[in-house]
C-alpha positions as CSV (number, residue, x, y, z in Angstrom):
1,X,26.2,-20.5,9.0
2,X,24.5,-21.9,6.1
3,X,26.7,-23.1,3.4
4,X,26.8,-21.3,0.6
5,X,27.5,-21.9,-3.3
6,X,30.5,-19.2,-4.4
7,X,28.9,-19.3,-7.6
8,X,25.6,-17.2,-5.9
9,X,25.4,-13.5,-6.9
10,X,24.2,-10.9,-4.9
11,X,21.8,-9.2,-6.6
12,X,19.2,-6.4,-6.6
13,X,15.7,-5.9,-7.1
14,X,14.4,-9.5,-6.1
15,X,12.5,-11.1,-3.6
16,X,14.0,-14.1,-2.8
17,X,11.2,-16.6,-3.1
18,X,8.7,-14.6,-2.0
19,X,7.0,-14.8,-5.4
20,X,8.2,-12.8,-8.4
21,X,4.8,-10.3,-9.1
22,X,5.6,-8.4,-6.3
23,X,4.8,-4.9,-6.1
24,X,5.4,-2.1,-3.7
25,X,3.8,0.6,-3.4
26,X,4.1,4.1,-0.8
27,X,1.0,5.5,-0.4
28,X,0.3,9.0,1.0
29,X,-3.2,9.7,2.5
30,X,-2.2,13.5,3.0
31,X,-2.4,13.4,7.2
32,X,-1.4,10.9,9.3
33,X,-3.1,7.7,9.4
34,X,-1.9,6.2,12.8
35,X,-5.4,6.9,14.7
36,X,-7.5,5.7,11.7
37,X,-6.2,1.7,12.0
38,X,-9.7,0.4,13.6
39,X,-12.4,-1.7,11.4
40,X,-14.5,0.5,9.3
41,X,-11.9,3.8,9.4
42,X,-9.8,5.2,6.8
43,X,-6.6,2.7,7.2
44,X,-9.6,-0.4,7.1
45,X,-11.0,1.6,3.4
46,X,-7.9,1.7,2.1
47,X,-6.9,-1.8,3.0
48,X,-10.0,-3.5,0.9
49,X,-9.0,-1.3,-2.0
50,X,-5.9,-3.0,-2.2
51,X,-7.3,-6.3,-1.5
52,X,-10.2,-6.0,-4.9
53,X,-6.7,-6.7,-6.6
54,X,-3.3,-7.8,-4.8
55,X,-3.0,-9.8,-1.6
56,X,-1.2,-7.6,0.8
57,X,2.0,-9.3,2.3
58,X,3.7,-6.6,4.3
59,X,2.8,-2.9,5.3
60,X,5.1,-0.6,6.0
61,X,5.4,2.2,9.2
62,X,3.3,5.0,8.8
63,X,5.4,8.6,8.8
64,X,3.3,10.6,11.3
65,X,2.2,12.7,8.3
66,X,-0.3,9.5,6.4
67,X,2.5,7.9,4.2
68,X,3.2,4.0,4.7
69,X,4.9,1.5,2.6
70,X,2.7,-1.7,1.0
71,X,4.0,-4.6,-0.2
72,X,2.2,-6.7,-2.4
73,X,1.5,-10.1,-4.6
74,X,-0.9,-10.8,-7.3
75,X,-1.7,-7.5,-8.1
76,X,-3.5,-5.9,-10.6
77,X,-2.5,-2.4,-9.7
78,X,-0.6,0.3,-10.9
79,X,0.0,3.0,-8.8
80,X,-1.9,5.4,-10.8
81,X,-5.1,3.4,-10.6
82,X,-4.6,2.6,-7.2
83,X,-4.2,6.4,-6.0
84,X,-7.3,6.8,-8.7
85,X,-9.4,4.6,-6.7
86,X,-8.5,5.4,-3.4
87,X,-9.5,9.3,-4.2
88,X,-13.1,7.9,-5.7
89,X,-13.5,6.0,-2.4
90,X,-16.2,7.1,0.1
91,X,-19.8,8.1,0.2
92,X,-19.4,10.9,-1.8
93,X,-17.2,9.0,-4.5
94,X,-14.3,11.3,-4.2
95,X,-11.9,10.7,-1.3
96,X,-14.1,13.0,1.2
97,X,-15.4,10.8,4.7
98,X,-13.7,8.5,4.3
99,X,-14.1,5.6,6.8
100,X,-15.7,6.2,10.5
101,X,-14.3,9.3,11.0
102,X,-14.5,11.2,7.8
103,X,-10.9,10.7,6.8
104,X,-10.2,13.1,3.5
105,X,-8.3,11.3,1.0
106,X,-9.3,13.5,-1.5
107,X,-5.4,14.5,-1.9
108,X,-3.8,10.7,-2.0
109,X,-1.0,10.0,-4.0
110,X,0.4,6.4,-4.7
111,X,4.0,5.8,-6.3
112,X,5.8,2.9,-7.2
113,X,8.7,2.1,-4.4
114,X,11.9,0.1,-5.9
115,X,12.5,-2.2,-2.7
């Protein structure tokens, strides 16, 4: 084991040198995402959304019912814009087909998650 200084707290709500504008995120597309993970479908949208802002460092399982965990630096996103941009996505410019397969994200909801 590692030596370690006594005088080290154990604390909460940090990252421990990961970088300190770190944001997380759980994002809810409304039906499961777990067939929509191929360039060009939904998961693929919603990834470059993210990405215009925030570098993406870790993303989380996704439920079976389209909510996953995202983790990331940089960002320029609150998760009331984010969920506002990722409804607007699409050809249609409001969540509908989205992606390959006509994912609806018309319903998404983003919250901030307190890792």
């Amino acid at each position: 084991m590692v030596a370690r200084n006594p005088n080290n707290l154990n604390a909460f709500g940090h990252y421990n040198g990961i970088a300190e504008d770190v944001e997380c995120f759980t994002i809810d597309g409304g039906a499961t995402l777990a067939t929509e993970n191929n360039p060009g479908e939904a998961m693929d949208v919603i990834t470059r959304i993210i990405e215009e802002k925030a570098n993406i460092l870790a993303v989380g399982v996704e439920d079976g019912a389209g909510a996953f965990r995202v983790m990331v630096h940089g960002g320029k996103w609150t998760a009331s814009d984010l969920q506002t941009a990722i409804r607007a996505a699409g050809p249609n410019g409001n969540g509908t087909d989205l992606g390959a397969n006509n994912y609806d994200a018309s319903g998404a909801t983003v919250i901030d998650f307190a890792f």
